[in-house]
C-alpha positions as CSV (number, residue, x, y, z in Angstrom):
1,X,103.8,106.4,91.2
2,X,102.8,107.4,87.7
3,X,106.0,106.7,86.1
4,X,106.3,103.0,87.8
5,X,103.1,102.8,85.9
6,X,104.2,103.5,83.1
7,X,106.7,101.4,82.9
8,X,104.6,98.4,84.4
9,X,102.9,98.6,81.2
10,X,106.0,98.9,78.7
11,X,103.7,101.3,76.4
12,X,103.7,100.2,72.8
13,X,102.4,103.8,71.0
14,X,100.2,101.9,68.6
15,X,98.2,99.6,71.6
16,X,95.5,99.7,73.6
17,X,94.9,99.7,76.9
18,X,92.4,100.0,79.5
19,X,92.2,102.3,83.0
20,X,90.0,100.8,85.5
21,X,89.8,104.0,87.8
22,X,89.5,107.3,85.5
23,X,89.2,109.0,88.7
24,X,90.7,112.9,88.3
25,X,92.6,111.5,84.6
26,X,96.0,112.0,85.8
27,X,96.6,108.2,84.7
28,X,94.5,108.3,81.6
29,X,96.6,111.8,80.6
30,X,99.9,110.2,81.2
31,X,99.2,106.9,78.8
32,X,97.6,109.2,76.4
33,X,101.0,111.2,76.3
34,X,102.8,108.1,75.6
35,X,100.2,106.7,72.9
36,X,100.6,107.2,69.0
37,X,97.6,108.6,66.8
38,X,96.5,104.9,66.1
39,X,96.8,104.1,69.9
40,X,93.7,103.8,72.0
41,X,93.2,104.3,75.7
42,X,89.5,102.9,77.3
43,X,88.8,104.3,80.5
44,X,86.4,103.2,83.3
45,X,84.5,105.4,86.5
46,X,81.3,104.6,88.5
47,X,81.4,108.4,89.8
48,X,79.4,110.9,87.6
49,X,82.0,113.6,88.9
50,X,84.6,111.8,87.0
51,X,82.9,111.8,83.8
52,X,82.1,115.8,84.5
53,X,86.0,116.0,85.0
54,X,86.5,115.3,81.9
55,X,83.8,116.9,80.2
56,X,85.1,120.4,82.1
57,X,88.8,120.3,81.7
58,X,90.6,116.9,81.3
59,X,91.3,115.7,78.1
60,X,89.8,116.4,74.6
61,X,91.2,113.8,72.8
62,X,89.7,111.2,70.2
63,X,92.0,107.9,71.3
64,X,90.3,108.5,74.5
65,X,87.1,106.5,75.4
66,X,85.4,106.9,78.7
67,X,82.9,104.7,79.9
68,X,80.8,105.5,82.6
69,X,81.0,102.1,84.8
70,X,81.7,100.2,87.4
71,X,85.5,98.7,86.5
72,X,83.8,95.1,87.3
73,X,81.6,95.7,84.1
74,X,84.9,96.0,82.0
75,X,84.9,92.5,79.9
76,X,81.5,93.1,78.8
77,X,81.9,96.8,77.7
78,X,85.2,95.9,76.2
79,X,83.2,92.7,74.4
80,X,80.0,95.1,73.5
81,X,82.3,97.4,71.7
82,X,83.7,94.9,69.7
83,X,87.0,96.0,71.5
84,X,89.9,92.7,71.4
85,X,92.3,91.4,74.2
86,X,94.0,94.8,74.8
87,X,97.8,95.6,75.5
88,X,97.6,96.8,79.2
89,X,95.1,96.8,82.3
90,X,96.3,99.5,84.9
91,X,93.6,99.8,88.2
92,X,94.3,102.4,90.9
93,X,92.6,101.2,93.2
94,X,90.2,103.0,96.7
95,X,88.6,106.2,96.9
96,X,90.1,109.1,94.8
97,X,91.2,112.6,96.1
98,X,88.4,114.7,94.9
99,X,86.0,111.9,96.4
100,X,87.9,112.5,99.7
101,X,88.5,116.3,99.6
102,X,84.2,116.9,98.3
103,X,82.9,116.9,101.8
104,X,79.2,116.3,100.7
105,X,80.5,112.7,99.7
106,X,81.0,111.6,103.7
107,X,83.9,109.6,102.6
108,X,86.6,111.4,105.5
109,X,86.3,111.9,109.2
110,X,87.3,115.3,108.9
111,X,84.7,116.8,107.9
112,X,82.5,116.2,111.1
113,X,81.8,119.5,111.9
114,X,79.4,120.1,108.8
115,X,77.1,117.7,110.0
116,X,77.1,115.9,106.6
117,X,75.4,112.8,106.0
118,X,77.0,109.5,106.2
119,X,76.8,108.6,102.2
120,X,80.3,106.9,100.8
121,X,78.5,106.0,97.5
122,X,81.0,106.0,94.6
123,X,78.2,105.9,92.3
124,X,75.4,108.3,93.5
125,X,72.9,106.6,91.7
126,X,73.0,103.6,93.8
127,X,70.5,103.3,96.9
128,X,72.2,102.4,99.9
129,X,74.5,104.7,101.3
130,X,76.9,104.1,104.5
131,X,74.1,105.2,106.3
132,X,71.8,102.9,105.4
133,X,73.8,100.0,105.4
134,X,74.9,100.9,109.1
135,X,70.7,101.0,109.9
136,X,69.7,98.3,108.0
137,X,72.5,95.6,108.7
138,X,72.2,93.4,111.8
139,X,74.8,93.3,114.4
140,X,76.6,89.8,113.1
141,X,76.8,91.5,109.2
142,X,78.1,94.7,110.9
143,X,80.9,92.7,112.9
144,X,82.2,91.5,109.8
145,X,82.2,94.5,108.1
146,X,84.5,96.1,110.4
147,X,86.3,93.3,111.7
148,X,87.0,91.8,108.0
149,X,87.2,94.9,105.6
150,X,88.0,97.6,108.7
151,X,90.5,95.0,110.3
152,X,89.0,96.9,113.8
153,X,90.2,94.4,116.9
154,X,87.4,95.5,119.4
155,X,84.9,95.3,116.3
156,X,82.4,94.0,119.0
157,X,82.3,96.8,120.9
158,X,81.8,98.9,118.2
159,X,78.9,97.2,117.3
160,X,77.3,97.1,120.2
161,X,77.3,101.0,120.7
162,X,76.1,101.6,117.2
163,X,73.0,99.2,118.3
164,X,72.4,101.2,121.5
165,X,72.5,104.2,119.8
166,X,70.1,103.0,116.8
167,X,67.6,102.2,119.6
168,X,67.1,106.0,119.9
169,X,67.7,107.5,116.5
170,X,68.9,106.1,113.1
171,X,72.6,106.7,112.6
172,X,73.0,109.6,109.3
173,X,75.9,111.7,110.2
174,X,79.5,111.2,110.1
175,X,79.6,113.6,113.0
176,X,77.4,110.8,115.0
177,X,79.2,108.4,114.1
178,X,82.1,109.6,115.8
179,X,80.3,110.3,118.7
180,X,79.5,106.3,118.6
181,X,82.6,104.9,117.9
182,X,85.3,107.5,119.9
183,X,84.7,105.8,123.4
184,X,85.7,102.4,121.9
185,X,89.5,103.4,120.7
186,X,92.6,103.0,121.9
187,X,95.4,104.9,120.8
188,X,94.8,107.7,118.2
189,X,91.1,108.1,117.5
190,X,92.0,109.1,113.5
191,X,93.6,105.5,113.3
192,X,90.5,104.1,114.3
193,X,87.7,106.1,112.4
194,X,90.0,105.4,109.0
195,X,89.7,101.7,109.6
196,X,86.0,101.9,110.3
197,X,85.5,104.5,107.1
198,X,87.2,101.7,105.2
199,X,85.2,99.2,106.5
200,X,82.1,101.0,105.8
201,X,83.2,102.4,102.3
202,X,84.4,99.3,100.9
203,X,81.2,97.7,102.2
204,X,78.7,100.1,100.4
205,X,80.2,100.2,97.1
206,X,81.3,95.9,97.3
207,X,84.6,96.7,96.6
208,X,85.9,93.8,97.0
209,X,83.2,91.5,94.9
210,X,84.0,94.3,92.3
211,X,87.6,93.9,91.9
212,X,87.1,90.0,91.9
213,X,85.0,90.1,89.1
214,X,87.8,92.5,87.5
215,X,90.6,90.5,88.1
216,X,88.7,86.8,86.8
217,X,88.3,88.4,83.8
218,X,91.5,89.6,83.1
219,X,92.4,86.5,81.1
220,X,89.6,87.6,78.7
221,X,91.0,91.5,78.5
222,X,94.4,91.0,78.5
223,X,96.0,89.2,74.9
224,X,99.0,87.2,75.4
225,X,102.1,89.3,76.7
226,X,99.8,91.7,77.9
227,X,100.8,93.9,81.3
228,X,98.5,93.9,84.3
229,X,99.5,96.9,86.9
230,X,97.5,97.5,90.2
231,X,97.7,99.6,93.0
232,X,96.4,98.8,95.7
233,X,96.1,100.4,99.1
234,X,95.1,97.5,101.7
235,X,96.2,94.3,102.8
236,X,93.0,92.5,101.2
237,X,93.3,94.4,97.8
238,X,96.7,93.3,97.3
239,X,96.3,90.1,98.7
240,X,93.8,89.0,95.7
241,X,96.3,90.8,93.4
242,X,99.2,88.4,94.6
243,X,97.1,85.4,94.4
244,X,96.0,86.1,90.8
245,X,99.3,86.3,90.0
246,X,100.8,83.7,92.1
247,X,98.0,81.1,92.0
248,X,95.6,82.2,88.5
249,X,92.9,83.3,90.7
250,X,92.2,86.1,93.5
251,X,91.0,83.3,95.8
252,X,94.6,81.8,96.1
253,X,93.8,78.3,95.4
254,X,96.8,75.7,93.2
255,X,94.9,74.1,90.5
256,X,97.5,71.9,88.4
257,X,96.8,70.1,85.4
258,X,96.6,66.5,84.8
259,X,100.4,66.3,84.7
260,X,100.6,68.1,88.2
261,X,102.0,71.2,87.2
262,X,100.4,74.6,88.5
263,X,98.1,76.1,85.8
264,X,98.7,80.1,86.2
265,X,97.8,82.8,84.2
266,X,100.6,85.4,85.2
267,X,104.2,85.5,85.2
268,X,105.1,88.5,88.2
269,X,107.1,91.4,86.5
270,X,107.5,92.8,89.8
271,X,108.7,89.7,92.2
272,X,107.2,92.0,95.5
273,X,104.9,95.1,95.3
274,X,106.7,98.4,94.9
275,X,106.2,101.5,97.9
276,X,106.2,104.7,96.7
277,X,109.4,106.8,97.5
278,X,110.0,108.8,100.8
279,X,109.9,112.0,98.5
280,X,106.5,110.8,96.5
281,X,104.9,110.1,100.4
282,X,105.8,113.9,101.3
283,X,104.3,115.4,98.2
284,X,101.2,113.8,98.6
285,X,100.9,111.7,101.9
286,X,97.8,109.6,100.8
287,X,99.8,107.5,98.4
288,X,101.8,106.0,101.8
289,X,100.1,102.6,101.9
290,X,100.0,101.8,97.9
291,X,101.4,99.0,96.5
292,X,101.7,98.2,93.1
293,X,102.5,94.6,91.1
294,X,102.7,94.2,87.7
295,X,102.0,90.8,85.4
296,X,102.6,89.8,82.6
297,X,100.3,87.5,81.1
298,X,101.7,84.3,79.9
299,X,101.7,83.5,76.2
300,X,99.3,80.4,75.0
């Protein structure tokens, strides 16, 4: 969806804007393209590989900044480089393709047979991994993890075997976990491990607490006029999204001012979130479930 992006952000050559989610730089390359000599770009990533990415092969190119960060982080780096309400925010959010396809990170299912270890850590340099989180949480915190961020229905269940089995061993390998949770689903057993990975994964690295932070402080990055665009790839993602826009916060709740009108910050450029295109989906099937919304945000 790289060209929806760009136009979500109507480009001015001379601005600058910000990528949340650096990720492999195809985002960050595509803006750059677009940008004059005095434009600027700022990119964000909390993986290390990401910043080796570009280091090896990306981009070589002066406008570009990249920051080596959590995206929740991006006020303050924004405010310690002296850098002012910028043009555009774009944030593609989840896990990125060479997170998934790196086997050694544990973020997909299909690796089992490599007996690799349970991590899901978008920054290595945190502690906890998936892992741990599974052994150290107790059954109630582990409910809602799967039940609220997995959406699993029988989350219960699922518990309950990963407690019997940590009576015997802690859990470490995806391959384990597997053996844990495949009694426990009903219908196709890939369904049900990429709800619990998601569960698990946006657990470990707070994804959601993350892109809360980002999206309160967008009234601080963006200046007046300035061009929000998100892409987001589950219901709870794009659901903060929509109330931001719809409401001035990702919480959803009307505040109105003392003449009863509703105080937002946004004005939707998109008025629902855009799917990618049948022929987008069969070059590259992970994109199926993003959505993206732009906003514009409202002159003061």
């Amino acid at each position: 969806m790289v060209q929806e992006t760009l136009d979500g952000l109507r480009l001015d050559p001379d601005g600058v804007y910000v990528d949340a989610t650096y990720g492999g730089g195809g985002h960050s390359k595509a803006i750059l393209q677009k940008l004059s000599a005095k434009g600027r770009l700022i990119s964000f990533d909390q993986d290390e590989q990401a910043i080796q990415n570009k280091a090896k092969d990306e981009i070589q190119d002066g406008r570009l900044t990249l920051i080596h960060s959590n995206f929740r982080f991006i006020y303050r780096y924004l405010k310690y480089y002296d850098i002012p309400p910028v043009d555009g925010l774009l944030a593609d959010l989840g896990v990125s393709s060479h997170q998934l396809d790196k086997p050694d990170r544990g973020f997909a299912f299909r690796h089992k047979e490599l007996n690799l270890s349970l991590d899901m850590r978008m920054n290595q340099s945190q502690d906890k991994s998936a892992a741990d989180l599974i052994n150290q949480s107790n059954p109630a915190e582990l409910e809602f993890i799967f039940k609220t961020y997995g959406e699993i229905w029988n989350a219960e269940k699922l518990v309950k075997a990963i407690q019997d089995f940590k009576k015997k061993q802690p859990v470490s390998t995806i391959a384990q976990f597997i053996q844990i949770a495949e009694p426990h689903t009903m219908g196709p057993l890939h369904q049900y491990l990429a709800k619990a990975f998601q569960g698990l994964r946006i657990a470990v690295n707070d994804e959601m607490g993350a892109l809360k932070q980002m999206l309160e402080d967008t009234d601080q990055i963006l200046k007046p006029g300035g061009r929000l665009v998100v892409i987001s790839y589950h219901s709870l993602e794009d659901r903060m999204v929509k109330h931001l826009i719809q409401f001035g916060n990702p919480e959803g709740i009307v505040r109105q001012d003392m003449y009863g009108n509703k105080i937002k910050t946004f004005e939707a450029i998109t008025k629902k979130a855009i799917s990618p295109s049948d022929k987008e989906i069969k070059e590259n099937y992970r994109v199926r479930s993003a959505r993206l919304r732009v906003a514009e945000k409202s002159a003061k």
